[in-house]
MARFIZA-567685 format. One record per residue (C-alpha): residue in three letters; x, y, z. Coordinates in steps of 0.2 Angstrom, whole numbers. Layout:
! MARFIZA-567685
[rec "ALA"; [X; Y; Z]] ...
This chain:
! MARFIZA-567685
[rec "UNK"; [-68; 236; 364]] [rec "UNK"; [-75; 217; 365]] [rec "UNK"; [-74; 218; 345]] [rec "UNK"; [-54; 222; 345]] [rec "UNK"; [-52; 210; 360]] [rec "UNK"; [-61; 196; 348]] [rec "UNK"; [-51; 203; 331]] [rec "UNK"; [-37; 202; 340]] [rec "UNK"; [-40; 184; 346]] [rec "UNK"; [-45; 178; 329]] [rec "UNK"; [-28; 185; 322]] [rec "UNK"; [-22; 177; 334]] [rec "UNK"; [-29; 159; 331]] [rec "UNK"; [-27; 162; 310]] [rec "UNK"; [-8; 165; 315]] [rec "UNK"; [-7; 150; 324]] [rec "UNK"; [-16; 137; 313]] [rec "UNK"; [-5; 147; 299]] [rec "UNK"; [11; 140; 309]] [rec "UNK"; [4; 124; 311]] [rec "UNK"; [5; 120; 292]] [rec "UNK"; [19; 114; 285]] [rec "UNK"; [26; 117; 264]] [rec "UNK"; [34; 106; 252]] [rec "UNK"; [39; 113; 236]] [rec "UNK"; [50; 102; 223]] [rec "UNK"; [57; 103; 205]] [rec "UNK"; [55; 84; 197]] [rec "UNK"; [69; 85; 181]] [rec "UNK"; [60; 80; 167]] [rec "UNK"; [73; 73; 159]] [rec "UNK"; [77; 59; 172]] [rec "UNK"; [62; 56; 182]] [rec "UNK"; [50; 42; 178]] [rec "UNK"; [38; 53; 187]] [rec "UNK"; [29; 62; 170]] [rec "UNK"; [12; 69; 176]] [rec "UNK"; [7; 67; 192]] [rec "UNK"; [16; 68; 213]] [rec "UNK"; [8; 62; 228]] [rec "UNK"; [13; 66; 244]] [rec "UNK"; [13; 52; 257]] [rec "UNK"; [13; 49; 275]] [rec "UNK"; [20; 31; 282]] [rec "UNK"; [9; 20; 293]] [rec "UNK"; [15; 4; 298]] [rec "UNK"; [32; 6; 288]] [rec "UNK"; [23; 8; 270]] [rec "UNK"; [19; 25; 262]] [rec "UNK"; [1; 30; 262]] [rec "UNK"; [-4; 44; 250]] [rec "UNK"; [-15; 56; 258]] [rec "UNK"; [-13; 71; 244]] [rec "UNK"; [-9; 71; 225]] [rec "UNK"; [-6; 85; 212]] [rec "UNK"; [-2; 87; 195]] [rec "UNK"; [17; 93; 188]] [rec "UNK"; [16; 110; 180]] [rec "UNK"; [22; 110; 165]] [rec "UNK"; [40; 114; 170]] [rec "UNK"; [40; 101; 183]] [rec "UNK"; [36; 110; 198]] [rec "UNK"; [25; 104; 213]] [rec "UNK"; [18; 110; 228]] [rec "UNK"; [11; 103; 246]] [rec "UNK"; [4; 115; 257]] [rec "UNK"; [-5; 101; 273]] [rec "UNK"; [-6; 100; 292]] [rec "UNK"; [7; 85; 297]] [rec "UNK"; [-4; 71; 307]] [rec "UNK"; [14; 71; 316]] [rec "UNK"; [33; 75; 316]] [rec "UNK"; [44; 64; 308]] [rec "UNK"; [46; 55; 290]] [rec "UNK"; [34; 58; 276]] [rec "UNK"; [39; 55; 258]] [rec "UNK"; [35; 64; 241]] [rec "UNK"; [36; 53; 224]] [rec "UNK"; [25; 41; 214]] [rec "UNK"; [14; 30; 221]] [rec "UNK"; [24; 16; 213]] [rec "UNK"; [39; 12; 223]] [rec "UNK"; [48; 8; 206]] [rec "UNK"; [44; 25; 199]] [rec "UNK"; [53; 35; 214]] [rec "UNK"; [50; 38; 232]] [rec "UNK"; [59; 49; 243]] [rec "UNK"; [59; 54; 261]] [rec "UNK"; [56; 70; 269]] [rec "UNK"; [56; 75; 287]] [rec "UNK"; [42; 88; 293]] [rec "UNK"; [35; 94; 308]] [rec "UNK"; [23; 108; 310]] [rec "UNK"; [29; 124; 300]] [rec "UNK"; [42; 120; 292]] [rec "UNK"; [46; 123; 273]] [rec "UNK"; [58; 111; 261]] [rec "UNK"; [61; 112; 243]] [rec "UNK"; [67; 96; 235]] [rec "UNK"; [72; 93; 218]] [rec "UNK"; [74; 74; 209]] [rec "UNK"; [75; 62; 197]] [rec "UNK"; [69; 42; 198]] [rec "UNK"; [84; 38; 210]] [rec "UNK"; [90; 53; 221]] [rec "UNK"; [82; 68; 232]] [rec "UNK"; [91; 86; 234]] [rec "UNK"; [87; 97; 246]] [rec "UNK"; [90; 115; 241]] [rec "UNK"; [85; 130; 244]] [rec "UNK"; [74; 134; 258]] [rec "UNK"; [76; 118; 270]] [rec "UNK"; [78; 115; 290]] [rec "UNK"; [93; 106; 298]] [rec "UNK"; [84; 89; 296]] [rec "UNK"; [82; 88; 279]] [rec "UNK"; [100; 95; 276]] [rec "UNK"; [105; 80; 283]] [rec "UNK"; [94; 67; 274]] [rec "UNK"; [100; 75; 259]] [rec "UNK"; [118; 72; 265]] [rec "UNK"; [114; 56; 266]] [rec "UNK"; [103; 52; 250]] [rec "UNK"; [120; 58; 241]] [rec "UNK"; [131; 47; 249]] [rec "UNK"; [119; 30; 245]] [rec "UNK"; [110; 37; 230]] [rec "UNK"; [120; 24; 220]] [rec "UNK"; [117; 9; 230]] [rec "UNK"; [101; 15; 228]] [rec "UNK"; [100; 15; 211]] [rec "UNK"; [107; -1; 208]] [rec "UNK"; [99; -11; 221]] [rec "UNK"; [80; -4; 222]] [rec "UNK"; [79; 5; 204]] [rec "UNK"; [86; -13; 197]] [rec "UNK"; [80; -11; 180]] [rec "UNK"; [89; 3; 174]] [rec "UNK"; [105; -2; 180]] [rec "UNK"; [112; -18; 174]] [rec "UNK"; [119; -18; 189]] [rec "UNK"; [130; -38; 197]] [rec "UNK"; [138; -41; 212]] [rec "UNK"; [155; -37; 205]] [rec "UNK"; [151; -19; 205]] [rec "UNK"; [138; -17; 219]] [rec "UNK"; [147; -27; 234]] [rec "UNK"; [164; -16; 232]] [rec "UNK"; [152; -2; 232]] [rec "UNK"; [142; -7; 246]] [rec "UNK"; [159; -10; 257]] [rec "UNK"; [167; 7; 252]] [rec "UNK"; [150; 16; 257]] [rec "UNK"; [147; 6; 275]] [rec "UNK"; [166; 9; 280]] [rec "UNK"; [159; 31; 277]] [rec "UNK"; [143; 29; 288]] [rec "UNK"; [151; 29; 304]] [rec "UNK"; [160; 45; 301]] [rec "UNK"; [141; 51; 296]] [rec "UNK"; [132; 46; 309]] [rec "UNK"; [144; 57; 319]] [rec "UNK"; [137; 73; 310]] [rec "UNK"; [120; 69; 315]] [rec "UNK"; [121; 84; 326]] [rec "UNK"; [102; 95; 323]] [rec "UNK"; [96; 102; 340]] [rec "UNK"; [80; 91; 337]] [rec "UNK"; [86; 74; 348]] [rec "UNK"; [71; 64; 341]] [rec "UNK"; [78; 67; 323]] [rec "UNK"; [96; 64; 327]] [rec "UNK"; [90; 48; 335]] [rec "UNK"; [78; 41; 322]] [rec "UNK"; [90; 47; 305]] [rec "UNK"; [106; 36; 315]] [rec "UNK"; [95; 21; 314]] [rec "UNK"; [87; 25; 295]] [rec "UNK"; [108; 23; 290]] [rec "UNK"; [108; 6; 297]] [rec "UNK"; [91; 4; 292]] [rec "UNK"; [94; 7; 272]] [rec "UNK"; [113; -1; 271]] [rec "UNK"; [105; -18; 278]] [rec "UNK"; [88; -13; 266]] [rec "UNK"; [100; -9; 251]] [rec "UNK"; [110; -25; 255]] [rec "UNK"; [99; -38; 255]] [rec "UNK"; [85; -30; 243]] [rec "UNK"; [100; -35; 232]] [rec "UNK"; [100; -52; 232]] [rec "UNK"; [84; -53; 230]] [rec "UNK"; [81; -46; 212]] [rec "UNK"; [85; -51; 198]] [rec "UNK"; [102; -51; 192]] [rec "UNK"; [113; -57; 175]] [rec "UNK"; [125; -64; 189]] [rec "UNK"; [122; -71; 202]] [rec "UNK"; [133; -73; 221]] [rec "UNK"; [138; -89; 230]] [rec "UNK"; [137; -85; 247]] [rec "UNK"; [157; -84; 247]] [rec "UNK"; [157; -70; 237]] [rec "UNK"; [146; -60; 249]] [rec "UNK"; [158; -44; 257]] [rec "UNK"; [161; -43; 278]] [rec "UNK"; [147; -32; 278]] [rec "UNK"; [134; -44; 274]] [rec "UNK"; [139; -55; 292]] [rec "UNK"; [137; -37; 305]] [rec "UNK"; [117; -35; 298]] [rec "UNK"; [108; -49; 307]] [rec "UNK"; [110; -43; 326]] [rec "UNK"; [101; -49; 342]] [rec "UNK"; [88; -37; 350]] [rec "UNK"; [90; -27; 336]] [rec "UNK"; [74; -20; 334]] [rec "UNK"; [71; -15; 353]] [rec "UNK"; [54; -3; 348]] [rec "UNK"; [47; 1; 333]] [rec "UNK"; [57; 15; 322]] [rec "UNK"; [58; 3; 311]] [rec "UNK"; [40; 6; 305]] [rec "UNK"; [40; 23; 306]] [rec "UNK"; [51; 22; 290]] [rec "UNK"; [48; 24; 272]] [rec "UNK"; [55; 5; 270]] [rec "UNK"; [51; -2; 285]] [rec "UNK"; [39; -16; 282]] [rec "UNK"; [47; -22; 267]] [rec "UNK"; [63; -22; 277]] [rec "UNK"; [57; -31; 293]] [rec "UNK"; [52; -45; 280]] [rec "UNK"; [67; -45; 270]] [rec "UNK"; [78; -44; 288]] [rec "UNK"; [67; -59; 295]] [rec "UNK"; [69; -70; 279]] [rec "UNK"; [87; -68; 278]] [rec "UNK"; [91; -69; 296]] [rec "UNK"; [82; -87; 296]] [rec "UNK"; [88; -92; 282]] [rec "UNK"; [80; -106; 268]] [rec "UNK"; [72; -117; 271]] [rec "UNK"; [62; -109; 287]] [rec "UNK"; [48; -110; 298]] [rec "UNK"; [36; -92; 300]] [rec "UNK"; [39; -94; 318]] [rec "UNK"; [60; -96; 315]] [rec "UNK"; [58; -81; 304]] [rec "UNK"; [49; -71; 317]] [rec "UNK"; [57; -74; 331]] [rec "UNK"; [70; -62; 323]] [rec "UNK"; [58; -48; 327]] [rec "UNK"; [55; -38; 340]] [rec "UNK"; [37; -31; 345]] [rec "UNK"; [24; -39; 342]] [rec "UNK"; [19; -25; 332]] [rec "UNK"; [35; -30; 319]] [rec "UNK"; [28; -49; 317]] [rec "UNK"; [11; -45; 315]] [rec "UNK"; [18; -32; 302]] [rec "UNK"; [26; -45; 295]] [rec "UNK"; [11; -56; 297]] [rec "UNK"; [0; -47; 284]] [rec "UNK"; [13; -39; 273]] [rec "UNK"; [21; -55; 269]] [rec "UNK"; [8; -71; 275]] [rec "UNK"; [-6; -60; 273]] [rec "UNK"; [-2; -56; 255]] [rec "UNK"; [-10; -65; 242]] [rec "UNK"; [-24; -75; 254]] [rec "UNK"; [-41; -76; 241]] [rec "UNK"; [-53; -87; 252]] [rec "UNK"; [-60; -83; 268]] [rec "UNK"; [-55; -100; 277]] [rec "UNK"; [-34; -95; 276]] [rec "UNK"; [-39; -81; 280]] [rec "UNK"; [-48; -89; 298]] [rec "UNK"; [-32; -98; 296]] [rec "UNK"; [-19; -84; 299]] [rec "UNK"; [-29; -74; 310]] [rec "UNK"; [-32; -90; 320]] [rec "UNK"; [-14; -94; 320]] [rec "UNK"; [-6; -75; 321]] [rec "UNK"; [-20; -67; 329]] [rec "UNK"; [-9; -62; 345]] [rec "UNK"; [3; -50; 334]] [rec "UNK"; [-10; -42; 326]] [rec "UNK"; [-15; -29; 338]] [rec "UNK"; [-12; -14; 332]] [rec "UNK"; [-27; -1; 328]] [rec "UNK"; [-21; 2; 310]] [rec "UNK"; [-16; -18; 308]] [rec "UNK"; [-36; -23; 315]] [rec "UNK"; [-41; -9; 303]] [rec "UNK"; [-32; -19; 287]] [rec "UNK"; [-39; -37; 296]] [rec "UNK"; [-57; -30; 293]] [rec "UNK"; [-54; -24; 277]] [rec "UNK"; [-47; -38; 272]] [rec "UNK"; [-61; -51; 281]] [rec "UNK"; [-75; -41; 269]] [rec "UNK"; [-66; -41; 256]] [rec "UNK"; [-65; -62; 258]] [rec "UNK"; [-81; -65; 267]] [rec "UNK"; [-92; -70; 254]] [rec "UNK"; [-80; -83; 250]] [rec "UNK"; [-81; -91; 265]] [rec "UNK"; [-80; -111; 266]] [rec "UNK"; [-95; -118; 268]] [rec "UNK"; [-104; -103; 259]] [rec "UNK"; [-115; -102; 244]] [rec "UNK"; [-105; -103; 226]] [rec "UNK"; [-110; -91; 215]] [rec "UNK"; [-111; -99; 200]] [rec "UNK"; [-106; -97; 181]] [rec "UNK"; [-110; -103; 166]] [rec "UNK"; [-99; -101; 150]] [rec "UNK"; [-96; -112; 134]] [rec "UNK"; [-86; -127; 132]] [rec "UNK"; [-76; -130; 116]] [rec "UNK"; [-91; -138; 107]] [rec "UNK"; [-102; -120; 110]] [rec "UNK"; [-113; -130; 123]] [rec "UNK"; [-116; -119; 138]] [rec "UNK"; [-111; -127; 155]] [rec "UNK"; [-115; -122; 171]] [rec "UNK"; [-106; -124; 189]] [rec "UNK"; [-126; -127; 197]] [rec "UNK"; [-127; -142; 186]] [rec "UNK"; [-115; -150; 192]] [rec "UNK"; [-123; -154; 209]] [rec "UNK"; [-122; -172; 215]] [rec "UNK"; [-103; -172; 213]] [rec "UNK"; [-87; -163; 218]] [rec "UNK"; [-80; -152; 209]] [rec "UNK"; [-62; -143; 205]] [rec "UNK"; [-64; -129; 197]] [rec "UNK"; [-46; -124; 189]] [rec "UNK"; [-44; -106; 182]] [rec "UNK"; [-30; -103; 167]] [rec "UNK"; [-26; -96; 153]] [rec "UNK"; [-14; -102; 136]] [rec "UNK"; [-1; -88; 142]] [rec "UNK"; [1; -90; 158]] [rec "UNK"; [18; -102; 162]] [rec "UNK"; [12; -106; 180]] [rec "UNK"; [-3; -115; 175]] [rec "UNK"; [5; -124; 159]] [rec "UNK"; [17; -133; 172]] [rec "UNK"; [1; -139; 181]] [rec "UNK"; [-6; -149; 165]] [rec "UNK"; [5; -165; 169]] [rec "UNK"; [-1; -165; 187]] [rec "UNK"; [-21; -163; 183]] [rec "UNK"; [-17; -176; 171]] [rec "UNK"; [-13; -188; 182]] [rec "UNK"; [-26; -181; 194]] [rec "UNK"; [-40; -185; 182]] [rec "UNK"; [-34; -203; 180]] [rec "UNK"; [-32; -205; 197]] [rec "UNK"; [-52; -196; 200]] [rec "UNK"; [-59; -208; 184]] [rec "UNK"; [-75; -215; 187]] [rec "UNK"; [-76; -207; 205]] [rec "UNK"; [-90; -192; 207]] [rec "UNK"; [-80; -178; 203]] [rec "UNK"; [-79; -165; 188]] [rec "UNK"; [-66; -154; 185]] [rec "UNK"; [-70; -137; 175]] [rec "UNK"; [-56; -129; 168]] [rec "UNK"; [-60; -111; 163]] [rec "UNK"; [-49; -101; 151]] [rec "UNK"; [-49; -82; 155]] [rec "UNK"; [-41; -79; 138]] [rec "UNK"; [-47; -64; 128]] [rec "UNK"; [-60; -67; 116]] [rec "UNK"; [-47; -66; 102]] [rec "UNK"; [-35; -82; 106]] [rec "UNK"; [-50; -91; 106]] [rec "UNK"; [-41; -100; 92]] [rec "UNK"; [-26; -103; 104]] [rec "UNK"; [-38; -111; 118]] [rec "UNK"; [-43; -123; 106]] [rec "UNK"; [-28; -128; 98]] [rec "UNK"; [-20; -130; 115]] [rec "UNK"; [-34; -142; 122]] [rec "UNK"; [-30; -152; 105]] [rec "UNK"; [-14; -150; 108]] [rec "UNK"; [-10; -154; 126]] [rec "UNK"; [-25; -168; 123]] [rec "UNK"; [-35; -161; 139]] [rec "UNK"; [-48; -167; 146]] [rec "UNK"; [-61; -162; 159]] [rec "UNK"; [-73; -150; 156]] [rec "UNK"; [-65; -135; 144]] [rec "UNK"; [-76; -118; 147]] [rec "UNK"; [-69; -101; 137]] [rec "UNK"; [-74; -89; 149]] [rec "UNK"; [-69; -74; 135]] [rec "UNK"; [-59; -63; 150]] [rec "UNK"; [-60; -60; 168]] [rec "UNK"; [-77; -61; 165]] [rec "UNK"; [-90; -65; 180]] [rec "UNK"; [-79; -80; 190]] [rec "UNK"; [-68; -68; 190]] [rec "UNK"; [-74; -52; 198]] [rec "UNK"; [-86; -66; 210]] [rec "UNK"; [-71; -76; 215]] [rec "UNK"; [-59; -60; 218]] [rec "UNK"; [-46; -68; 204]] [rec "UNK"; [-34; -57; 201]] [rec "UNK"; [-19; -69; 197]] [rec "UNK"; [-18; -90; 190]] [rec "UNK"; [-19; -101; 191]] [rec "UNK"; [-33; -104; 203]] [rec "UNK"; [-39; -121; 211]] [rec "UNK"; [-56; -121; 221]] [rec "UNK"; [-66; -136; 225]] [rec "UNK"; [-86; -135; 228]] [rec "UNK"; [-94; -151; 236]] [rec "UNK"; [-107; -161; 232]] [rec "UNK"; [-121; -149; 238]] [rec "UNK"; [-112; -132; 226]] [rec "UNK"; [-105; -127; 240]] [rec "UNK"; [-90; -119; 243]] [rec "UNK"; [-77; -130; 249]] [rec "UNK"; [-61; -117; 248]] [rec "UNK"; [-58; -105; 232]] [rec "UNK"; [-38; -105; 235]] [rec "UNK"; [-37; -124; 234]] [rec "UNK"; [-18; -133; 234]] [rec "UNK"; [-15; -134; 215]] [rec "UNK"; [-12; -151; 209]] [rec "UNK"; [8; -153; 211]] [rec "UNK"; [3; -155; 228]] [rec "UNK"; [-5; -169; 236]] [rec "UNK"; [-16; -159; 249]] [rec "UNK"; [-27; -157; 233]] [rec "UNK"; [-30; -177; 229]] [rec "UNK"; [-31; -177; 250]] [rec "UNK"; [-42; -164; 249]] [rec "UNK"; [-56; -170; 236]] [rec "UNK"; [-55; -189; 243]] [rec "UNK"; [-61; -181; 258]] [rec "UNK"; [-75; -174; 252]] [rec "UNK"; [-81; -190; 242]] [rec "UNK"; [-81; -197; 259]] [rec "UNK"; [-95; -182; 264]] 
């Protein structure tokens, strides 16, 4: 008897964990998708998709996700590259959709819950806007064509909110304010790519005066959205205007949750030394409270650490353009600006006049600055005719790739400015570059040290 009774329970509990998983099953059409080989499944966290599973296409385009939702609400299903396709799906334990897409638009068909019916509704409706304001590149798209558009699809959305009528009140309440959400997204994501035409401000339609609104994000459904983040920063920027303050742009927002979101996805982006990014927590700090926005701080503090001012520099050593080695160690007893370049890259061509001036303005004072090319060795031949060329002076070093300063220093873009002091210290690896005066600022104060 006591073995049925505990079959029966662990029926019972097999049943009940079977209910618990959710399925997502999806055709992607081979001939429109950008998506060729692999689908990832996503959850959102903080208003930016997070993929938590991946497969491969079968060879006729089908997928499959069978998973355990963290929680009910948005997910999405696409590429791990925003510009390859991502698309929403809502799922709460048990329940089964079936999708099918291309690079621009989502159908649900088939098997599919009363949510998803209506985020399919309404992925048809905008699917162009879509197209021409996030998928840009593929649709030659101006404001001629895409304000008209965008008015006759906003004067719709009333009358679809008003089918927003599931028995799941969370859903209903969440997908009214994804409409707002993506129109305002799709609006201003517009005039911020780039276009063969351009708008003057007159030419913008009503629509663009109702989406800046006061208290208009109250709590945070916002993030909980597969655009969120880069919405909140878009919204913040365009409702302060340029030029702006962060804190004008921020006060915009609502929780402190959204600035601090803002914080990190927009101020946070690009830091490479560990002193700005003392700086912004120092500064910000207050918004960023959050578990999963602490849990990105650390992350990004070791990351950063060993770059820390004041820290050890890791030196290099790499030849100059007469095949004499020359080291960063050996150059203690004077400052030094290291700058990072290469013959192809346009930002740090338009920095040559200003370190010209620079190094006439540092003659004869105890400084060095180390230019390093992170050309491949094959335009070695370029290098040199461009330090003939442009006449530059300084220490040239051909470092043959993103070789060691590289991978030490975290360089993932140039140019890149960093100042060591007198000791080979670090001073800061993301130093102003030399169109500003804070860098000139910046090394008389160390020849004071």
């Amino acid at each position: 008897m006591k073995k049925i009774i505990l079959s029966a329970a662990m029926l019972i509990n097999a049943l009940f964990a079977s209910a618990q998983m959710s399925e997502i099953r999806g055709t992607v059409k081979p001939d429109k998708a950008t998506i060729k080989e692999n689908i990832s499944l996503m959850k959102i966290e903080d208003g930016q998709p997070v993929v938590i599973a991946s497969t491969a296409l079968a060879a006729d385009g089908s997928f499959g996700f069978l998973f355990k939702p963290a929680y009910e609400g948005f997910y999405a299903v696409g590429s791990s590259d925003l510009l390859k396709g991502q698309f929403p799906v809502y799922i709460k334990a048990g329940d089964k959709a079936e999708v099918t897409f291309d690079n621009v638009n989502a159908e649900f068909t088939g098997t599919n819950t009363p949510e998803n019916t209506v985020l399919s509704r309404w992925s048809n409706l905008t699917k162009s806007l879509k197209r021409k304001s996030v998928y840009f590149m593929g649709s030659f798209s101006t404001y001629e064509d895409f304000f008209p558009e965008l008015t006759a699809v906003a004067a719709q959305t009333d009358a679809f909110r008003k089918t927003i009528q599931t028995k799941n009140a969370r859903f209903n309440e969440l997908m009214k304010k994804l409409t707002f959400y993506d129109m305002d997204f799709y609006a201003v994501n517009f005039l911020r790519t780039p276009r063969s035409k351009h708008p003057e401000k007159l030419d913008r339609p009503a629509y663009y005066n109702t989406i800046v609104e006061k208290n208009k994000f109250a709590d945070d459904d916002v993030l909980n959205t597969l655009y969120g983040a880069r919405y909140l920063g878009m919204y913040a920027d365009f409702a302060a205007g340029s030029p702006s303050t962060v804190e004008q742009r921020l006060s915009f927002l609502g929780t402190n949750r959204q600035k601090g979101e803002y914080i990190l996805s927009n101020e946070g982006r690009g830091i490479k030394s560990y002193d700005r990014y003392k700086a912004m927590v120092d500064a910000y700090g207050q918004y960023l409270q959050s578990p999963t926005q602490k849990k990105r701080l650390d992350e990004m503090s070791a990351l950063l650490y060993n770059t820390k001012a004041g820290g050890i520099a890791s030196d290099f050593e790499y030849p100059d353009k007469t095949g004499k080695m020359v080291s960063l160690s050996g150059q203690k007893g004077k400052v030094v600006l290291v700058d990072v370049w290469a013959t192809w890259c346009g930002p740090c061509k338009q920095q040559i006049p200003a370190l010209k001036q620079l190094e006439q303005e540092m003659h004869g004072k105890d400084i060095v600055i180390m230019s390093v090319s992170v050309d491949e060795e094959k335009d070695k031949e370029k290098w040199q005719k461009m330090i003939a060329d442009e006449n530059l002076g300084g220490v040239q070093l051909f470092a043959s790739g993103w070789s060691k300063i590289a991978k030490d220093y975290k360089i993932t873009s140039i140019p890149r400015f960093m100042v060591f002091d007198k000791k080979g210290n670090i001073v800061t690896v993301d130093a102003p570059r030399p169109t500003d005066p804070k860098l000139k600022e910046l090394l008389e104060a160390e020849l004071k040290k």
